[in-house]
Residue, then its C-alpha position, 0 to 999 in steps of 0.5 A: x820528311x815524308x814526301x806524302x806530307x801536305x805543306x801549308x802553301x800547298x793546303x792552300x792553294x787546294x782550299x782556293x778550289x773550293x767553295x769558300x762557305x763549306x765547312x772543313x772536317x777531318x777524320x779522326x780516331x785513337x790518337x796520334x797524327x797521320x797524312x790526309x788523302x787529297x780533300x773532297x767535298x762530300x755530302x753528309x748527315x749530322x749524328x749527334x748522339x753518335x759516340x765519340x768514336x763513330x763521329x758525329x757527321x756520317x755519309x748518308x746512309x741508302x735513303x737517307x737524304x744528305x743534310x750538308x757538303x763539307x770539305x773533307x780531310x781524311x786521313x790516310x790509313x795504313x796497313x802496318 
C-alpha cells in the first residue's frame, strides 16, 4: 500500500486537533479516490448556484469577507 495513505487511527488523532463544531469538506472533481494533503482549517464562502464542477463552498475571493471555517480534505493532485 501507498505509504502516503492516511489510516483511520491516524485521521483521528489529527481530527482531535481541531475544533470539534467545524464542519469536514473534502475536494473533489471527475471520478475515482486520490490520497488527501494534511487537513486545514480554511475560511470560506458558501456558492450555491455554483456548478457541480466548481463546487459550492469557495475561498473568499480579494473583498470578499469569508462566511465560515471548515476543516478541509484536499485531495492530492498528480501530475501523470
Amino acid at each position: 500500500m501507498k505509504e502516503d495513505i492516511t489510516t483511520v487511527a491516524q485521521l483521528i488523532e489529527i481530527l482531535k486537533t481541531f475544533p470539534t463544531d467545524l464542519p469536514v469538506l473534502v475536494s473533489g472533481y471527475e471520478s475515482g479516490y486520490e490520497c488527501f494533503y494534511h487537513p486545514q482549517i480554511r475560511d470560506l464562502v458558501h456558492k450555491s448556484e455554483n456548478t457541480y464542477y466548481d463546487g459550492e463552498f469557495q475561498l473568499p475571493e480579494k473583498g470578499e469577507s469569508p462566511q465560515f471555517y471548515a476543516v478541509i480534505l484536499e485531495r492530492m493532485l498528480r501530475d501523470d
